[in-house]
N, C-alpha and C positions, 0 to 999 in steps of 0.2 A: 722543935726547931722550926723558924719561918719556912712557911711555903711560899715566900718571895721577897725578892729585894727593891727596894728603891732607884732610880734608873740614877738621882745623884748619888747615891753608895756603894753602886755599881764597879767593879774592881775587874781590869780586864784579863788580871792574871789569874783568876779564876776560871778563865775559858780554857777548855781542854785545847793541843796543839792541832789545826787543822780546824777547825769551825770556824763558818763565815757568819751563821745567824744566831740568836737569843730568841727565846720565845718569850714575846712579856702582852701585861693588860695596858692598853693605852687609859687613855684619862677619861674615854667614852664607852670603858670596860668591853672594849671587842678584842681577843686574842689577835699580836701578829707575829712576824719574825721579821726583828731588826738587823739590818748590818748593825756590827761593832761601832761602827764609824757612827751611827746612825740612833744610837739610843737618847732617849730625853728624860731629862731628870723626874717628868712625874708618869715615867715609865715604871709599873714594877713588874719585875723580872721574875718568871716562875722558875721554882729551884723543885729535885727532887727532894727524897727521904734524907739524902746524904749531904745537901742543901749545898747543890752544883747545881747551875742552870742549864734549861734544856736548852741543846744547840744542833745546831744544822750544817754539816761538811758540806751540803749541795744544793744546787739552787733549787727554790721550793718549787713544783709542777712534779709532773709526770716525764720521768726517763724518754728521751727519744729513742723511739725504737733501730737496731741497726740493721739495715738493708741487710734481709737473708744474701748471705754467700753464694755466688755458685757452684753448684755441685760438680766433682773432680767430671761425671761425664758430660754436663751439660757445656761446660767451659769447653771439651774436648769437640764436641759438635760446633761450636762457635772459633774454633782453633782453624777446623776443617772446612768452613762453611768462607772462611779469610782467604784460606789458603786455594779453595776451588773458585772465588772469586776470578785471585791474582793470577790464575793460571789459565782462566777463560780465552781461548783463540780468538773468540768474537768479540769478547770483550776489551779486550789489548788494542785488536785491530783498527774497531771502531773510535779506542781514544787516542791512537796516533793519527791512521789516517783514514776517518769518517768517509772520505768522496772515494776511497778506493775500492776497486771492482772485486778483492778478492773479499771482502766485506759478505758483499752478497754469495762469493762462492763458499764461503766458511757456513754461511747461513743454511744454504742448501746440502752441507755436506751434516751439520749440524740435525737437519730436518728428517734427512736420511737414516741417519741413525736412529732415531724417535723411531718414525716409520718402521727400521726393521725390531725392534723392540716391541712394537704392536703389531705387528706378525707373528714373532712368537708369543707373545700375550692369549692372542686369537687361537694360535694352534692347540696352546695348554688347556685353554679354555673347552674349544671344542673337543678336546682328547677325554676332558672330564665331563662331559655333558654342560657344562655352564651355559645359562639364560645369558649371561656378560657379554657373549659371541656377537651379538650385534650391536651393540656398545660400542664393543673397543674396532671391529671393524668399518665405522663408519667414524671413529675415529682417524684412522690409518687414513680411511680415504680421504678426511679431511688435509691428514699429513703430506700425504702426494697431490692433491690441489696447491696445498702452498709449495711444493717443490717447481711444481710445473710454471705456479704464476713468477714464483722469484729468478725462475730460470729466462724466461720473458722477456721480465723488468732488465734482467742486466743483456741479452740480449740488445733491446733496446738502449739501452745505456752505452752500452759500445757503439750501437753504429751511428747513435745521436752525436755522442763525441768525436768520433773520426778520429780516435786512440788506439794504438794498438794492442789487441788485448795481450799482457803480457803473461797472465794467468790461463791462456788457451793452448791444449796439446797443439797446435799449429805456431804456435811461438816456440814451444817448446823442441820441437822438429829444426825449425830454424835455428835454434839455440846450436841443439846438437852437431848441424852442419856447416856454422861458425865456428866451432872448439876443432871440427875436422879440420878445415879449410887450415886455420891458426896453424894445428897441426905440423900439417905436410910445409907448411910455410917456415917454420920453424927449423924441418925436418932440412931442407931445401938452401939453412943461412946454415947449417952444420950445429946445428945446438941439440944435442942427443942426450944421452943420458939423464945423471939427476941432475944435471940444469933445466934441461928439457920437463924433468915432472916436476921441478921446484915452482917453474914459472906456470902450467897448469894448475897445481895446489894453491898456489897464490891468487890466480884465476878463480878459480872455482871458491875460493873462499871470500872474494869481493863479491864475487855473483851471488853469492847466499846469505849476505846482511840483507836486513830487514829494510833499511833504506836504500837498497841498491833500487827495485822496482818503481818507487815513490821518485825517486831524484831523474830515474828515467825517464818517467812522465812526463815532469815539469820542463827536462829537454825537449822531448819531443813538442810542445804546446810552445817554443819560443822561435 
């Protein structure tokens, strides 16, 4: 039987169902693979034993490789690493309200905690004899340096602004002796009972939005 056909004898209901190419000898005898669409008459077409032509379901190169997966725990660490993002105090803070003072007190409360984590770092350390003890110790110290200079900076920051700092136990004190004052004022127009703790819960729950502080500022500065 021929080991090939002529590209005008060529018959394309010979192609198995699914094949895009033909492998034939062009006219400069160099092997190619034709589209269907694309064979020429002094093409001849190589056939096997069973004198079918060889074909091609896929385009000819090398398979693209598919990006490894990520594995069920590594996905899980990028799940968690989202989630401790969105849930950053300093982080939130910072992209509402960048100029505001509790910024830098998140920072410092932030720094704090580090610090006391290389405390006990230090302590395990030296408990075990570890060389690390001076290490992480002057680490630490670097950690209350930055406590001390950030505490400073917003120091300064308040009294350059002439704001009242709304984040200082001395606000807080005044806060308290406002809600008193409301109080007996209340106590004084006969409003007692649950009316009386409906309009503190309500109170107390405008005082404690995130923009309550922010919208206080920008009164105070008009």
């Amino acid at each position: 039987m021929a080991d090939e056909i002529l590209g005008k004898d060529f018959d394309e209901y010979s192609i198995p169902s699914g094949a895009t190419r033909v492998q034939v000898i062009d006219k400069n005898g160099k092997p190619r693979w034709r589209k269907l669409d694309e064979i020429r008459e002094e093409d001849r077409i190589q056939v096997n034993s069973s004198g079918k032509p060889y074909t091609m379901t896929n385009k000819p190169g090398r398979k693209k490789k598919k990006k490894p997966s990520l594995s069920e725990e590594a996905q899980q660490r990028v799940d968690r690493k989202r989630l401790n993002l969105r849930q950053d105090t300093i982080r939130s803070l910072a992209r509402k309200d960048p100029e505001s003072l509790t910024v830098l007190q998140e920072v410092i409360v932030a720094i704090s905690e580090e610090a006391a984590a290389l405390k006990f770092e230090r302590e395990e350390a030296d408990r075990r004899g570890d060389k690390t003890v001076v290490g992480i110790s002057l680490k630490r110290v670097q950690a209350l340096r930055a406590i001390g200079d950030t505490w400073l900076k917003r120091k300064e920051l308040v009294a350059s602004s002439g704001d009242v700092d709304l984040d200082s136990p001395e606000f807080e004190r005044l806060l308290t002796y406002l809600f008193e004052t409301f109080g007996l004022a209340l106590e004084k127009s006969g409003v007692r009972g649950e009316l009386g703790e409906a309009i503190f819960s309500n109170l107390a729950r405008l005082l404690g939005e995130k923009t309550w502080k922010s919208e206080a500022r920008q009164r105070m500065k008009k």
